[in-house]
C-alpha positions as a Markdown table, in Angstrom:
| # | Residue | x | y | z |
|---|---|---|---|---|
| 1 | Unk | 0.0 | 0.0 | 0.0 |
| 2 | Unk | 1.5 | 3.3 | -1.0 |
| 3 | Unk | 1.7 | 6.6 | 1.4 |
| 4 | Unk | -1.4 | 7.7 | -0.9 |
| 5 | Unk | -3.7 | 5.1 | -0.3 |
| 6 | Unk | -2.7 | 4.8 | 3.5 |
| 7 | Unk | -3.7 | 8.7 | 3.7 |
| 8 | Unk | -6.6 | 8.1 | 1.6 |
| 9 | Unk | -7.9 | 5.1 | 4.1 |
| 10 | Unk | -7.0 | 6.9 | 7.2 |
| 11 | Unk | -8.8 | 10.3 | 5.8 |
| 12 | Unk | -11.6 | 7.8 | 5.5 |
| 13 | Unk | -11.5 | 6.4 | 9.0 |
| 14 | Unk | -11.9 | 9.8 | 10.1 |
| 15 | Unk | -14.6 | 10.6 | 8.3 |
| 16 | Unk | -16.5 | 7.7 | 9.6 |
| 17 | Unk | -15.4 | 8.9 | 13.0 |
| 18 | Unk | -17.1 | 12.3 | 12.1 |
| 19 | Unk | -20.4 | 10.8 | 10.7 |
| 20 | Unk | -20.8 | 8.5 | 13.8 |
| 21 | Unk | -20.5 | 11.1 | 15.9 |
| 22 | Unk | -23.4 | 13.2 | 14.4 |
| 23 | Unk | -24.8 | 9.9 | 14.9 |
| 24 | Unk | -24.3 | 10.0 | 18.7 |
| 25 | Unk | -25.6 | 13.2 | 18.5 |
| 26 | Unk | -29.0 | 12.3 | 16.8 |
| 27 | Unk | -29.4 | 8.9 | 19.3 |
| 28 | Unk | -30.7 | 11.5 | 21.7 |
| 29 | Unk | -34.2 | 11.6 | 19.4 |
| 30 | Unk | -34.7 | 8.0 | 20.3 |
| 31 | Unk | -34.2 | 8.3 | 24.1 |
| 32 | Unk | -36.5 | 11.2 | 23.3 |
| 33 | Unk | -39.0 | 8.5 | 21.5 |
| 34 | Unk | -38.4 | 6.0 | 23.8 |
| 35 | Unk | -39.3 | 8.8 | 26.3 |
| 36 | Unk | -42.7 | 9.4 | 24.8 |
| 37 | Unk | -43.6 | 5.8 | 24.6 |
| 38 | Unk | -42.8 | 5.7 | 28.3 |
| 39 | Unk | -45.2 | 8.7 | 29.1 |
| 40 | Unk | -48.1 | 7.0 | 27.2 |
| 41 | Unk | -48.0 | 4.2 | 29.6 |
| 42 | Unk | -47.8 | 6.0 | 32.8 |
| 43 | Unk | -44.2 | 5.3 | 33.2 |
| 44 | Unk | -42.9 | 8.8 | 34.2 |
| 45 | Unk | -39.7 | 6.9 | 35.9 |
| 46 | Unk | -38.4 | 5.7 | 32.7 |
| 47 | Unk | -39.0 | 8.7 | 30.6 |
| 48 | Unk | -36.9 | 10.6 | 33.2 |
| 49 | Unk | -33.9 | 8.0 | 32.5 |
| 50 | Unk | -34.6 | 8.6 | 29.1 |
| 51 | Unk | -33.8 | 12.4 | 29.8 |
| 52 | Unk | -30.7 | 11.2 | 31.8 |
| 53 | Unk | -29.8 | 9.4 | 28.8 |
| 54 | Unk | -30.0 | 12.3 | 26.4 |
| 55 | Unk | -28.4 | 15.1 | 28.9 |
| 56 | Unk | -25.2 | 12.2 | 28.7 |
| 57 | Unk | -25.5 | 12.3 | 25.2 |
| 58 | Unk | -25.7 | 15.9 | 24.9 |
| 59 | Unk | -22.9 | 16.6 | 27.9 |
| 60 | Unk | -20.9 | 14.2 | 26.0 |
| 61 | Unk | -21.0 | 15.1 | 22.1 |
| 62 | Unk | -19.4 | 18.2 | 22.2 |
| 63 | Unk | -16.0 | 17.0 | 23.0 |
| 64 | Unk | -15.9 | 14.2 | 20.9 |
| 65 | Unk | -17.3 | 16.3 | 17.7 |
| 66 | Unk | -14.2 | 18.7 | 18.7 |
| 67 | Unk | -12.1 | 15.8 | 18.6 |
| 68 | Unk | -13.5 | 14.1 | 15.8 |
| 69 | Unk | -12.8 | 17.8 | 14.0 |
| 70 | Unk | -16.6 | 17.2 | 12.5 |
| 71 | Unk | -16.9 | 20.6 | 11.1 |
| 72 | Unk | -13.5 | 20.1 | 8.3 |
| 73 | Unk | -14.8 | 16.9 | 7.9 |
| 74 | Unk | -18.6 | 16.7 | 7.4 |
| 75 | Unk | -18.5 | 20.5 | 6.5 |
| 76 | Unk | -22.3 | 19.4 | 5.0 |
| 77 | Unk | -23.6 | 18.8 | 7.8 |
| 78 | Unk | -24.5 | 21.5 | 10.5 |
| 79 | Unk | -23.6 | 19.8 | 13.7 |
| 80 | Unk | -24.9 | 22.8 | 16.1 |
| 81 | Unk | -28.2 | 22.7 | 14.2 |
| 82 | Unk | -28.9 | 18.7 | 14.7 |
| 83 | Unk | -27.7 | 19.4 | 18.3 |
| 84 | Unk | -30.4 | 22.2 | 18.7 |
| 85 | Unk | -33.0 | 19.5 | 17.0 |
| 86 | Unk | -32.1 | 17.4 | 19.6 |
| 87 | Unk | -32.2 | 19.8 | 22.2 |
| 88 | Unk | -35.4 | 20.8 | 21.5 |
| 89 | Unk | -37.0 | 17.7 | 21.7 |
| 90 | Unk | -35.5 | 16.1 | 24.7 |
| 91 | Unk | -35.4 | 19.2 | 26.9 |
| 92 | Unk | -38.2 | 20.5 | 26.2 |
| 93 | Unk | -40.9 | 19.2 | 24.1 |
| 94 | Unk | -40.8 | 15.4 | 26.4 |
| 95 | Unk | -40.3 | 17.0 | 30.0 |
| 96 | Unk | -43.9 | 19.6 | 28.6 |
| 97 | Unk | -45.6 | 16.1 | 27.9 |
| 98 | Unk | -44.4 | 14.8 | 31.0 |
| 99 | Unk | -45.6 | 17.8 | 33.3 |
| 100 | Unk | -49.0 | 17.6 | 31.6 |
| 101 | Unk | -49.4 | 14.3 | 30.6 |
| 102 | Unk | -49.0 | 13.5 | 35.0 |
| 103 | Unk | -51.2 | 16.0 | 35.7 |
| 104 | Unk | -48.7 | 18.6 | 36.7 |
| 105 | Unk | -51.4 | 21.4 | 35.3 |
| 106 | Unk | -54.5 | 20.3 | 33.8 |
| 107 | Unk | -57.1 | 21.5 | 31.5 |
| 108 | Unk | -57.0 | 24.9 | 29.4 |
| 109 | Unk | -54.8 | 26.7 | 32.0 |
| 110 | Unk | -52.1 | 24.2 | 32.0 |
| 111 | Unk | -52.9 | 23.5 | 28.1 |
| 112 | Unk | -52.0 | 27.0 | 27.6 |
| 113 | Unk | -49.1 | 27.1 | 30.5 |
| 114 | Unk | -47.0 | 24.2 | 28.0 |
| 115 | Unk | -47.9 | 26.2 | 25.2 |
| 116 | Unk | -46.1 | 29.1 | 26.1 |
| 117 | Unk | -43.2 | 27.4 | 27.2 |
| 118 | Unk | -42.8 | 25.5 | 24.2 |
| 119 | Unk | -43.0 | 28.4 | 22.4 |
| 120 | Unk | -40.9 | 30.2 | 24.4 |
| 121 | Unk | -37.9 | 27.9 | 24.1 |
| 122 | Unk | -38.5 | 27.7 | 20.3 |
| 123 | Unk | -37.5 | 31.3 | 20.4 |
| 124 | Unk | -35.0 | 30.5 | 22.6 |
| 125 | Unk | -33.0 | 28.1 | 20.5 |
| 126 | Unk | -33.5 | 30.9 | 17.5 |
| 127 | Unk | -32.0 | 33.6 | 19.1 |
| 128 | Unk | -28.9 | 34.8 | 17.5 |
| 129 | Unk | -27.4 | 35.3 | 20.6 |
| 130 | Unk | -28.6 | 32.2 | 22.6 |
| 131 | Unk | -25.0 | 31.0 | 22.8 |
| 132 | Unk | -22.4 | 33.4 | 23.2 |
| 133 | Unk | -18.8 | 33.6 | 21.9 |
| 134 | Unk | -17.5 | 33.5 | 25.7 |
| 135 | Unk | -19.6 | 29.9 | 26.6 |
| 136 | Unk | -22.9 | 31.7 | 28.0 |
| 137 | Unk | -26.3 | 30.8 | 27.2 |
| 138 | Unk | -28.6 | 33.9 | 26.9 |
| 139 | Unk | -31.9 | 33.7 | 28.7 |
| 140 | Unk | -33.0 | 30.7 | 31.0 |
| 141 | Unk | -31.5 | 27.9 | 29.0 |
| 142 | Unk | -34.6 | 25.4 | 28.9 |
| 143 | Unk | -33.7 | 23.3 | 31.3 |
| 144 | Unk | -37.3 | 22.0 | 31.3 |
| 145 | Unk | -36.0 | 18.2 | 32.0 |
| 146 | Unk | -34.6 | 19.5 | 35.4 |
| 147 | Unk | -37.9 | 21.6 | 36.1 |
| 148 | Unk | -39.9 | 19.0 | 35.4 |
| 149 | Unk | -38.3 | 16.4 | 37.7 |
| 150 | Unk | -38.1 | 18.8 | 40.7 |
| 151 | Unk | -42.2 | 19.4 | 39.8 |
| 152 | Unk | -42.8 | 16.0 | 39.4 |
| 153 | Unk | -40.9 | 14.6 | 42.6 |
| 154 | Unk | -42.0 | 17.5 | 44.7 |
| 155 | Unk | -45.8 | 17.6 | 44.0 |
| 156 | Unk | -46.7 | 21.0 | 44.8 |
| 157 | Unk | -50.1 | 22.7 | 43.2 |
| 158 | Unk | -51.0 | 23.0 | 40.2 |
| 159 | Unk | -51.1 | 27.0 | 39.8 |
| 160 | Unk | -47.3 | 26.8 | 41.5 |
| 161 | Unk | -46.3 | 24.7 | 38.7 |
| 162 | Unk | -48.0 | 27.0 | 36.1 |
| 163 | Unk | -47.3 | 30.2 | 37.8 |
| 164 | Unk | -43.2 | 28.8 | 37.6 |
| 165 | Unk | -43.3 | 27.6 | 34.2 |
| 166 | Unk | -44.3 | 31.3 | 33.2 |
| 167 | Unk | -42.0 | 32.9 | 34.9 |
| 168 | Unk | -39.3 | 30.5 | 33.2 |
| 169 | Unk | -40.7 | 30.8 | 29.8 |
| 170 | Unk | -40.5 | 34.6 | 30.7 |
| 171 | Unk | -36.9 | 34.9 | 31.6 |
| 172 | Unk | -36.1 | 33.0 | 27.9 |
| 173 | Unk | -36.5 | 36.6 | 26.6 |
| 174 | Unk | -34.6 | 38.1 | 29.3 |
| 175 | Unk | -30.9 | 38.7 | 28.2 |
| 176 | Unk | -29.4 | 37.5 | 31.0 |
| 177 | Unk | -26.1 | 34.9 | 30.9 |
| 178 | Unk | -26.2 | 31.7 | 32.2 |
| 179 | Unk | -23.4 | 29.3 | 32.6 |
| 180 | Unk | -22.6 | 26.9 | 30.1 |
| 181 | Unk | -21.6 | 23.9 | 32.5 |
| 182 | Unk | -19.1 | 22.4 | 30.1 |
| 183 | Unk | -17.3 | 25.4 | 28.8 |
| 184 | Unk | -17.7 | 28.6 | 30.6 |
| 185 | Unk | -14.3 | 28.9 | 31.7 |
| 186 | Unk | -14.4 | 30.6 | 35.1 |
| 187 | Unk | -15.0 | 27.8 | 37.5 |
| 188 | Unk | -15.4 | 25.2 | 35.3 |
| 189 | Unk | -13.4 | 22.8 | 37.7 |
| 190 | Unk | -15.5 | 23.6 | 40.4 |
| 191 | Unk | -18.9 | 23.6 | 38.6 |
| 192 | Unk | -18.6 | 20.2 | 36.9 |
| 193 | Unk | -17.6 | 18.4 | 40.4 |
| 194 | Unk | -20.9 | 20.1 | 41.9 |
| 195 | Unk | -22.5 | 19.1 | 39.0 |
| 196 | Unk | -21.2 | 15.7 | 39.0 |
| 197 | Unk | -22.5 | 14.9 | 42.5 |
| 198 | Unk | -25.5 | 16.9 | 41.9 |
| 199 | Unk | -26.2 | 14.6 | 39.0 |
| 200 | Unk | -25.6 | 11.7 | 41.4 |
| 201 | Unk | -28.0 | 12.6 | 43.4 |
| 202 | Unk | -30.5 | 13.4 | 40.6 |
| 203 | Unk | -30.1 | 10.0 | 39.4 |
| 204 | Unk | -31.1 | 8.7 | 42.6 |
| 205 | Unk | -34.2 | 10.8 | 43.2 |
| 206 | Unk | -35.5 | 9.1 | 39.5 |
| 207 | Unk | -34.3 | 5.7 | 40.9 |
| 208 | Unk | -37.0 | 6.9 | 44.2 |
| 209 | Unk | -39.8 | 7.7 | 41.7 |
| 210 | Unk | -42.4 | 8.2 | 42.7 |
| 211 | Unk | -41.7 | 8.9 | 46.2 |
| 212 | Unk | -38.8 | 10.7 | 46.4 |
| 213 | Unk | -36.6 | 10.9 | 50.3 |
| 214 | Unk | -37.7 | 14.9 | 50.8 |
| 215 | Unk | -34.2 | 15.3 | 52.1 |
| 216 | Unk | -32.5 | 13.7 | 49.0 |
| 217 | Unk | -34.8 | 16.2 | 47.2 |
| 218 | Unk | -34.4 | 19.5 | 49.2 |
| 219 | Unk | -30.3 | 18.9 | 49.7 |
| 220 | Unk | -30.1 | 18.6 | 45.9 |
| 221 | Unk | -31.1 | 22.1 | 45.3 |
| 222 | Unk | -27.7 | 23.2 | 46.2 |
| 223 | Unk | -26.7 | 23.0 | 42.7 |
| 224 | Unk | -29.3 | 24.9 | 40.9 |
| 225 | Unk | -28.9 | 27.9 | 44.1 |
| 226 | Unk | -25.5 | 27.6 | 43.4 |
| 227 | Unk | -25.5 | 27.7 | 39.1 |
| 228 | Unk | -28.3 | 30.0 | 39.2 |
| 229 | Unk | -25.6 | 32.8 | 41.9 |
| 230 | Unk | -22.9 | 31.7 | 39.5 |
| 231 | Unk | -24.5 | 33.1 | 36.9 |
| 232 | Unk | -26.2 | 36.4 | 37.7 |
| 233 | Unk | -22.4 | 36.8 | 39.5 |
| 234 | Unk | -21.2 | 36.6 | 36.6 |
| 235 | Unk | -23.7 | 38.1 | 34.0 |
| 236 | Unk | -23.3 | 41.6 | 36.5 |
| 237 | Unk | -19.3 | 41.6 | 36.3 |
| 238 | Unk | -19.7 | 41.2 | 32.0 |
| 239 | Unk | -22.1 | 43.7 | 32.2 |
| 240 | Unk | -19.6 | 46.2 | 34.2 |
């Protein structure tokens, strides 16, 4: 085999490399699916490993489409767009079917209530500026999959859950910056250990389902007090 043809073949390896990650990428529409299925039946517990599943996927993607070098390889395919698909779907359109679907709000009101946040995150995900060029998202970040667990596990009344979600779907248009986990730079060590026992701990309170340990649910709220300080820390010293 000639220095071409090995050059050709390992070109070749790498652009397999680059199409499965894409791949990896999309696999997160069919925890999604798997997700739905799940809510159909009444079995909220698995849908919210099925969420689990896609926020590995979608914690996880990033770094091996950067290593993959995806974008000079598969320059036809827009990698942030399918992940934005993705996105879309399992972090918000399955956790809305979840919170209604359990009864989380009910009739017209709550109808309406998952309406506006599902249109609210669609404008979300279009913003020009919904990711910034220093690792910020702009506006709450639709982290519906995590509101949706902490709704479904605590069981509090129906117009709190509405009355929330609004405010949420709200603060999508306000131009705040909130961390991104996995690449903001200033404490990124710090924030992905939190976030790695947080996770931990989120995992077991879907393993509880649906009785979740009160204490296992209140003691893992030290993570989103502590990204949601980080961040407005933050968003007032890039405002100064």
């Amino acid at each position: 085999m000639t220095a071409q043809q090995i050059s050709a073949h390992q070109v070749s390896w790498k652009r397999l490399a680059a199409w499965s990650v894409h791949a990896y990428t999309a696999a997160g529409l069919v925890a999604a699916f798997a997700g739905a299925l799940a809510v159909f039946d009444g079995r909220y517990r698995t849908a919210f490993f099925m969420m689990i599943a896609a926020t590995v996927v979608d914690g996880t993607d990033g770094f091996l489409a950067r290593a993959a070098d995806v974008k000079r390889l598969t320059p036809g395919l827009d990698g942030a767009r399918l992940d934005d698909i993705v996105d879309y779907v399992t972090f918000v359109f399955l956790p809305m079917l979840v919170v209604y679907c359990s009864g989380l709000v009910a009739g017209v009101p709550g109808f309406l209530t998952v309406g506006i946040v599902l249109l609210s995150s669609a404008y979300g995900f279009a913003f020009s500026d919904a990711k910034t060029g220093d690792h910020f998202f702009t506006g709450f970040p639709s982290y519906w999959n995590i509101v949706a667990l902490y709704l479904y596990a605590a069981r509090l009344p129906r117009a709190f859950n509405m009355g929330l979600l609004i405010v949420l779907s709200v603060l999508v248009f306000v131009r705040i910056g909130y961390v991104y986990p996995t690449r903001t730079p200033v404490l990124r060590g710090p924030t992905l250990a939190l976030g790695l026992v947080w996770a931990v701990m989120v995992t077991a309170m879907v393993v509880q389902l649906p009785a979740v340990s009160r204490g296992l649910l209140i003691a893992s709220l030290f993570f989103p007090v502590y990204y949601t300080v980080l961040s407005f820390a933050l968003h007032a010293r890039r405002s100064r």
